[in-house]
N, C-alpha and C positions, 0 to 999 in steps of 0.2 A: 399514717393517720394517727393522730392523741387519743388518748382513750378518751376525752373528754366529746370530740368530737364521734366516735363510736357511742356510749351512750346515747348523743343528741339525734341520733338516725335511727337506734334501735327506738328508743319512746317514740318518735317519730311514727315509726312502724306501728308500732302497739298501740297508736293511736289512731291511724288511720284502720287496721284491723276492727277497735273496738266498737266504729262510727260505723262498719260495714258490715258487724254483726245485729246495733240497732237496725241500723237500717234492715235489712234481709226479715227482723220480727216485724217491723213496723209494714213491710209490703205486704207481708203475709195475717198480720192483724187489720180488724177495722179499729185501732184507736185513735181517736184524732191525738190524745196526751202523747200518745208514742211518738207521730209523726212531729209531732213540735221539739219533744226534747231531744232527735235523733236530727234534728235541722236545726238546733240549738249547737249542737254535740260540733256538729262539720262546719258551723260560721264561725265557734269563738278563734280557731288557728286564724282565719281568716280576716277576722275582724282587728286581732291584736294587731296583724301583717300590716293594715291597712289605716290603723293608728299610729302603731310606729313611723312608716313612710309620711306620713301627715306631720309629725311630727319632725321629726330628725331631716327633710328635705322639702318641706313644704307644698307637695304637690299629689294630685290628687291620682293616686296609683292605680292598677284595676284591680286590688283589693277593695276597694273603696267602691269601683262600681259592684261589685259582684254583695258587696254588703247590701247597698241598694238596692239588688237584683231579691236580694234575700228579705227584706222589709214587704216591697212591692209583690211577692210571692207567699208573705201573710196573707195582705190585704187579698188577694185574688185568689185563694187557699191551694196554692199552686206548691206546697209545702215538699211533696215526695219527687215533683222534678227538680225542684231550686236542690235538695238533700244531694241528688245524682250531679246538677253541676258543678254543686261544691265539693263532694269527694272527688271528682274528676280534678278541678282544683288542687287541693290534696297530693293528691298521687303527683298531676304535673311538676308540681312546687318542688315534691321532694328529688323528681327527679332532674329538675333545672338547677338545683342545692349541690347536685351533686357533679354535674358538669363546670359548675361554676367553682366549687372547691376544688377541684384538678384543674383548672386551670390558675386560677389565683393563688393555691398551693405550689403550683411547680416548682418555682424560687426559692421558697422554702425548703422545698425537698432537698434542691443542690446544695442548699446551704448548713444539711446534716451534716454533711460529707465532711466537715471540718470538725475534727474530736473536741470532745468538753474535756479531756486531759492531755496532759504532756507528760513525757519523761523527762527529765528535766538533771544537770551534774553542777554540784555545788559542791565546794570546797573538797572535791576528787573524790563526790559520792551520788549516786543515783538517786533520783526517789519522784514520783509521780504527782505530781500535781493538777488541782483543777486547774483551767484556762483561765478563769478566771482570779489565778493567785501568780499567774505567769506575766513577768515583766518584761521590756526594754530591756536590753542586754543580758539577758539569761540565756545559758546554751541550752538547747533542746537535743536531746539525740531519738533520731528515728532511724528506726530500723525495716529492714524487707516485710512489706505484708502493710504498713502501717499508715494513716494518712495524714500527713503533713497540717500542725494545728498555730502557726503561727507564719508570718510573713517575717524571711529574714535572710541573713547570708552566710555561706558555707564558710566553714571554718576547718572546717577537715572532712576526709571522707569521698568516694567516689559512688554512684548511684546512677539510676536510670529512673527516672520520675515521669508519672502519666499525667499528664496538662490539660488533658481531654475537658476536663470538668470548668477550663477557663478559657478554651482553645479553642475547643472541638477537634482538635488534630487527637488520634488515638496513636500513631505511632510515640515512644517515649522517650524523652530529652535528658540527655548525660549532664547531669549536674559534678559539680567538681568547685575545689576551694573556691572562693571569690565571687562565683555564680547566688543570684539569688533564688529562693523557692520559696512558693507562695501557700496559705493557708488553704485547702477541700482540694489539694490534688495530691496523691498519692504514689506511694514508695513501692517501684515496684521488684530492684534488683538492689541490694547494696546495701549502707548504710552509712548516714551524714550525722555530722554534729553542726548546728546552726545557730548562730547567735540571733536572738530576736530582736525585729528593730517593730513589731507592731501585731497587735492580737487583737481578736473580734471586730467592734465595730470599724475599726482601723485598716483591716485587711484591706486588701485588694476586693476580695469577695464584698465584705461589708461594706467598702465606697459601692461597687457594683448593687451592693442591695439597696441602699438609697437612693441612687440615683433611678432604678426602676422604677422605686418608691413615687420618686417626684415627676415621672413621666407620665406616670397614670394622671396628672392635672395638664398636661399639656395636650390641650385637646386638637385633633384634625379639625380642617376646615369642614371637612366634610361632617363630620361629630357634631359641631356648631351648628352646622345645617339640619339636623338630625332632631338637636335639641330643641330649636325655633319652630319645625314642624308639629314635632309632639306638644308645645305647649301652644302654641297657636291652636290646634285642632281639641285638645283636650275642651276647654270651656264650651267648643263650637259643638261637639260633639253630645256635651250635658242638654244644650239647648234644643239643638236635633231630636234627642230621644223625646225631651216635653214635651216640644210642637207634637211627635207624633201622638203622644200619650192625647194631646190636648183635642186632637182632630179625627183618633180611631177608637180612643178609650177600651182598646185594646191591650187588658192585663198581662196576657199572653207573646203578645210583640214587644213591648218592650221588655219586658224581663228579657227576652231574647237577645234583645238589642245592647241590655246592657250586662248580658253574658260577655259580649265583646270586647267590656271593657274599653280600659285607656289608651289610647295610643304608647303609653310614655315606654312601653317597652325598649320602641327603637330608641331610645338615649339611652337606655341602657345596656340593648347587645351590641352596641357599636363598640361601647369601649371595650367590650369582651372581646372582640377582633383584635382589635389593639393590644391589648393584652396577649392575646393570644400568639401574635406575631412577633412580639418582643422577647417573649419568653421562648420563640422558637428559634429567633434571631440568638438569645444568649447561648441555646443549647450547640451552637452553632460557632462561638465565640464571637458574639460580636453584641457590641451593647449600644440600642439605639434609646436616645432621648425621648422620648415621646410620640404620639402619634403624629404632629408634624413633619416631624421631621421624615416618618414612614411616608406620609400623603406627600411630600414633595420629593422624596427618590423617587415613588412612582414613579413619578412626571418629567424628570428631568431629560435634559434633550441637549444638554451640553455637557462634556467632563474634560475637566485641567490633572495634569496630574504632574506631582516632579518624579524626577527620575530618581534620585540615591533613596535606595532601600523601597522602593516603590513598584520601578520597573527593572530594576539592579537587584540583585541580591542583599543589597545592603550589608555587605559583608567582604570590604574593601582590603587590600595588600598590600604592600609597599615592595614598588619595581623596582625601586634604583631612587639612591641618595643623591646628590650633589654639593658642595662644597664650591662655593663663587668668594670666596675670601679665603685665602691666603695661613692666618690665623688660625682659623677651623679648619678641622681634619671631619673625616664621613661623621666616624665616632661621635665628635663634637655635635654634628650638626643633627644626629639623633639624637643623643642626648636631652639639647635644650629644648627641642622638639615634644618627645616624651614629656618634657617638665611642663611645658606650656599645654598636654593635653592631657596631663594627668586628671583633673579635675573636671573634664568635659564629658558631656556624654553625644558628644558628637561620633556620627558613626568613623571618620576619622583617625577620632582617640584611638578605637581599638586596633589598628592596623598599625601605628607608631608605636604605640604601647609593645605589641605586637614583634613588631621587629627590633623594637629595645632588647627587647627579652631574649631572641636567639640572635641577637649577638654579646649576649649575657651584658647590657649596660646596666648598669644598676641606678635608679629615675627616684632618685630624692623628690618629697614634695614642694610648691613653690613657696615660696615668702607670701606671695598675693597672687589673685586671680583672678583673671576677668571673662566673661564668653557676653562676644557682639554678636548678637544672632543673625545666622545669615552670613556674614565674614569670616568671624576664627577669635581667636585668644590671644589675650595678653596675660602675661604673667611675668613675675621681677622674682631675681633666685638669687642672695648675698650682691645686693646692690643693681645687680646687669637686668636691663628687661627685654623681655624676648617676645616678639610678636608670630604667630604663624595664623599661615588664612593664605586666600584665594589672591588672585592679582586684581581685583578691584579694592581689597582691604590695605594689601601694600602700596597702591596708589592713590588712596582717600586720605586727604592732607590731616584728616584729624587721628593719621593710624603711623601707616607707614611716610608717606608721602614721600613714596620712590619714583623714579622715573619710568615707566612703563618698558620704553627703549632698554632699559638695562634688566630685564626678568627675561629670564631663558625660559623654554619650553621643552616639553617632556620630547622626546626624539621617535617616537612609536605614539603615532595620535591615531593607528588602525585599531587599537586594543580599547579603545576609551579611556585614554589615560587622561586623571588630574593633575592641575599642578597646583602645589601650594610650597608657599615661602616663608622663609624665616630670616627675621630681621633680629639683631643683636645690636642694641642701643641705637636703635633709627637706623641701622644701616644692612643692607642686604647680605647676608651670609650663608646660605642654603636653597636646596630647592629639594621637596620629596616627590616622588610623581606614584600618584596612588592608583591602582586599575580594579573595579567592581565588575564585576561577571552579571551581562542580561538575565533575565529570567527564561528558563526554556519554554513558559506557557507564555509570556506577553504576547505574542503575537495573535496566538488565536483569542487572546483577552479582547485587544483590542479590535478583531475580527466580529467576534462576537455584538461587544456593543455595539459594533457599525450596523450590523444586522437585526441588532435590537431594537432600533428609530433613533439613537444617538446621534443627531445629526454633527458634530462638531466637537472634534478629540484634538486639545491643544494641548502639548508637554512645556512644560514652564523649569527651569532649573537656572541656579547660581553657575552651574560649570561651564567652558568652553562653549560658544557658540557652535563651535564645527562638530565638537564630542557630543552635545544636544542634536543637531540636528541630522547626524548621524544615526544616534540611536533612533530617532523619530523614522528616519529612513527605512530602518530593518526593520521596524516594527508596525510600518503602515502609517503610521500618522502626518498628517498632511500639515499641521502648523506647528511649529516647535519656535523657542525663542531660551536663547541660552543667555547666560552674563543677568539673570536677570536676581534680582535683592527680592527681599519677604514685601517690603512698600511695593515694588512693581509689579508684585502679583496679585496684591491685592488693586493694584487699579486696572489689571488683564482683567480680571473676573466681576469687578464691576462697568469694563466696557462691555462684557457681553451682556450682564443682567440688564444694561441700557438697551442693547439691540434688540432684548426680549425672551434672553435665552434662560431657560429654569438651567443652573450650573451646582455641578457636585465636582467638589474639589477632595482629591485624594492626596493626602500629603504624610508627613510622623510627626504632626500635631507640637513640635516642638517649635522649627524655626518657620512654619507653616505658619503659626496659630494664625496672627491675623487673618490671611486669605480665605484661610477654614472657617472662623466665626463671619466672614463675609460673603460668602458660599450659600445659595440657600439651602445647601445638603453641606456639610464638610465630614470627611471621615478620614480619620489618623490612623495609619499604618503600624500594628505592632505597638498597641498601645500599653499592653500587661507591664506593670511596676509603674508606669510614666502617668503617677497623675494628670502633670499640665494638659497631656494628651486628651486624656478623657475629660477636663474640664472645655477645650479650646474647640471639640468636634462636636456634629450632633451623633455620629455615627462613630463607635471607638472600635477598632478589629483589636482583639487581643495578641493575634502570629500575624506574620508580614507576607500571608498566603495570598493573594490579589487575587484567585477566584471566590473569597469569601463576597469579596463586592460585589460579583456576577450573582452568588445565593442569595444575598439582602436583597439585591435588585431584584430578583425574582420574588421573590417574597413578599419585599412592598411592596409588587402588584397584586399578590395572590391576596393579602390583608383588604388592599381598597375593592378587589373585584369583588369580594366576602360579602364589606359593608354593605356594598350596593345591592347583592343578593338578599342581603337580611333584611334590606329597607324595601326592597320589594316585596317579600314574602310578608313582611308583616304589615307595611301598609294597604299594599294593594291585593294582598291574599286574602288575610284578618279581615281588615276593616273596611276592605274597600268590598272585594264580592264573597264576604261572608254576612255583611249589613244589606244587598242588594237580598241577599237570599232569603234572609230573615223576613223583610219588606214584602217579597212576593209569597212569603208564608209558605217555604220550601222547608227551610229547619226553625225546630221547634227548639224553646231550652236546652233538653238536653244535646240533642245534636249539634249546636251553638258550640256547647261547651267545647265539648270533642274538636270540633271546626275550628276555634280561637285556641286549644290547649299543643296542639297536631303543629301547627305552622311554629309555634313558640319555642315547644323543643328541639325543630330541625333546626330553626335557627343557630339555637343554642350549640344542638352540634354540628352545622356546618362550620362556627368559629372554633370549635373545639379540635374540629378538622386541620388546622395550621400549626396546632400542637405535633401532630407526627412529623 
């Protein structure tokens, strides 16, 4: 908490104290002067409240009636009740102030975690600098105990780094050269030296805070609904109280009645739900767009999902080389291989990569580069161009345009093996066959959803039709389709949105995007460093943990079930039989107050409740 914000509570305090010692002289004097300036004392908070909202949103808050409650308790010198509902007022205010700053702080808080200094070595000397005097290629060295203040990549140095703070995973991740670390997660064995590629607003953290940023405007439907109630009832509701005034001239009921105030509340503890569900989704590693996109996991009743890095470990090996030409030796056919996936961040690359290395090839970069999403790369290295990808990319006339009949198969299709090929100036000269390890939790994942209401689990992947439909086998899932490109999955998941089906599509947001932005849920696997990711999902999971999706989904039901409870509480609690009560001249003003102030704060913190 800022010290700025400390002052603003303690006056706060001293000021509702000061209204409560008038008051306390004024019940115990007969002065009428006392009783006006001690109801003077407890409106101006209230009246400012209720100017500003008039002003800055155009509508008419329950500050505004409670002002009027205070005019109308002139005229009927109803002066030392209107005093109690407005301190009651008060007191509530301060304490809905402060539920709402713990919630709307949270983001904030995590984004301390990221130091305002760096250590920083220039010309083979130490020295500390503010973050904001730290550039693009400056090496940062951090040390055990310390927290990691810029996004960048190792350059030296072995460590153990806590992710928690963008993961939610608390176990901690061996960083080592090459590996990138990200700014607000912290050092917790070792020490690295990082070159910087991006600081504050640039971070990983600060896209992440933006984009929460801009979620807060993307409202649920149900929000929508929310807001159309509150202002449809507002005007109806002014009218309401007249007629009564007009036909009981009853000082005492309406003041009552417009103790009650404005409906407009529910517009605004909805989005505190929302809020409140996003910031518990981030605590969690996972960054969702808006309340839509929460009000539509709810709901969903279908899920697509691919398999590499999804339902695989995404962390793929290379079983066995091939050499189909004469000319190239294994050697070789790693080699070009490496060269054509140096530049890719296909999960892939890192298995070729991979096996370059322990067979010590040493993988020059290419002249040129290209990545066909969904197929594989081309690259040209001193004149020669090398393709590698899948056997739909070697058969697509504007790639390889091989003959199908002439591409070998990997000899072990029980292990889930891939195959992919490599062509040397158009012509076929390799084969790698790559094997990904199931996830030991898929199954009960996909159990789970089943028993969720998930009516309909399709796996959609580029690989082997037999190696898809295989794993869909061991995994339970009843429709699977392999061989299949990033276009054909997006017209898979818009033939089910035709049949009716709400569909969340789990994919890594890279050769996904499409499907994902066509999804009416899309959520990118492992999305931490991979921008595209988190721009192409509404749903970004930071680690490639696939029960994070089972959490959200739990969640964005606990969020909508929330809203619904807040909308009841405060329409039909508040305003519905707490105006019935009034009416039948059960509660007086002050009891009113109590009555409207009781329901407001639970609301407050039953949203406040999705924070844990």
């Amino acid at each position: 908490m800022t010290n700025n914000i400390k002052k603003y509570r303690l006056l706060n305090v001293l000021y509702i104290v000061i209204v409560l010692i008038f008051f306390l002289f004024s019940f115990t004097q007969s002065s009428h002067l006392f009783r006006l300036v001690t109801l003077f004392l407890a409106w101006i908070p209230v009246a400012w409240g209720a100017l500003k909202e008039l002003k800055k949103k155009n509508w008419l808050g329950s500050e505004l009636f409670f002002v009027l409650a205070a005019v109308v308790a002139l005229i009927g010198d109803e002066e030392l009740a209107m005093t109690v509902v407005l301190l009651v007022v008060l007191i509530a205010e301060y304490f809905e102030d402060i539920v709402e700053e713990r919630t709307g702080n949270a983001i904030e808080n995590l984004l301390k975690l990221i130091p305002d200094s760096a250590l920083v070595q220039e010309n083979g000397r130490e020295k500390i600098l503010a973050i904001a005097d730290v550039w693009p290629g400056m090496t940062v060295i951090i040390k055990t105990g310390s927290g990691i203040p810029v996004d960048g990549r190792v350059v030296h140095g072995e460590a153990e780094v806590n992710e928690a703070s963008l993961t939610g995973e608390s176990a901690p991740q061996t960083k080592k050269s090459g590996d990138m670390v990200f700014a607000g997660t912290f050092l917790e064995t070792g020490g690295l030296m990082v070159k910087t590629e991006k600081i504050g607003e640039n971070t990983m953290f600060g896209r992440i805070r933006r984009l929460m940023e801009e979620a807060e405007k993307r409202k649920a439907k149900i929000q929508i609904l929310a807001d159309k109630v509150t202002f449809i009832l507002t005007p109806l509701l002014v009218l309401f109280i007249g007629g009564v005034w007009w036909i009981t001239k009853d000082i005492k009921l309406v003041i009552t009645l417009l103790v009650f105030g404005s409906p407009i509340e529910l517009a605004l503890v909805t989005p505190m739900a929302i809020l409140a569900g996003t910031v518990s989704a981030f605590r969690q590693g996972a960054v969702i767009k808006g309340g839509l996109a929460l009000e539509r996991f709810a709901k969903i009743d279908a899920l697509v999902l691919d398999k590499t890095g999804t339902l695989t470990i995404g962390k793929p090996r290379v079983i066995s080389v091939q050499s189909v030409d004469p000319k190239y030796s294994e050697q070789d056919v790693i080699r070009m291989a490496a060269i054509a996936e140096k530049m890719s961040g296909h999960v892939l690359s890192s298995a070729v990569l991979a096996k370059a290395e322990s067979e010590h090839i040493l993988v020059p970069d290419p002249d040129s580069y290209e990545y066909v999403s969904g197929h594989g790369a081309t690259a040209t290295y001193k004149g020669q161009h090398i393709r590698l990808g899948s056997q739909h990319f070697m058969e697509d006339i504007n790639h390889g345009n091989i003959d199908k009949a002439t591409l070998p198969m990997c000899a072990d299709s029980e292990a889930f093996h891939s195959s992919f090929y490599l062509s040397c100036d158009d012509k076929l000269c390799g084969m790698i066959c790559v094997a990904d390890e199931l996830r030991d939790n898929g199954k009960s994942i996909i159990e789970h959803f089943k028993q969720d209401g998930i009516k309909k689990i399709v796996l959609l992947s580029g690989d082997r039709d037999e190696v898809v439909k295989d794993v869909a086998k061991k995994l339970g899932i009843d429709e699977a389709y392999g061989g299949v490109l990033p276009d054909a999955k997006l017209k898979k998941i818009q033939e089910l949105q035709k049949q009716g089906y709400t569909v969340a599509m789990i994919g890594d947001g890279v050769n996904d995007a499409p499907a994902l932005k066509a999804a009416d849920v899309g959520i990118a696997m492992g999305a931490m460093g991979m921008e595209p990711a988190i721009e192409a999902s509404d749903i970004a999971l930071m680690s490639n943990d696939l029960k994070k999706v089972i959490s959200v989904h739990e969640l964005s039901r606990r969020v909508i079930r929330t809203i619904k409870q807040n909308i009841i509480l405060g329409l039909g609690f508040t305003h519905g039989l707490g105006m019935i009560l009034a009416l039948l001249h059960i509660l007086n003003p002050i009891q009113a107050a109590f009555f409207h102030a009781v329901p407001d704060l639970l609301i407050l913190f039953n949203s406040g409740r999705l924070l844990r």
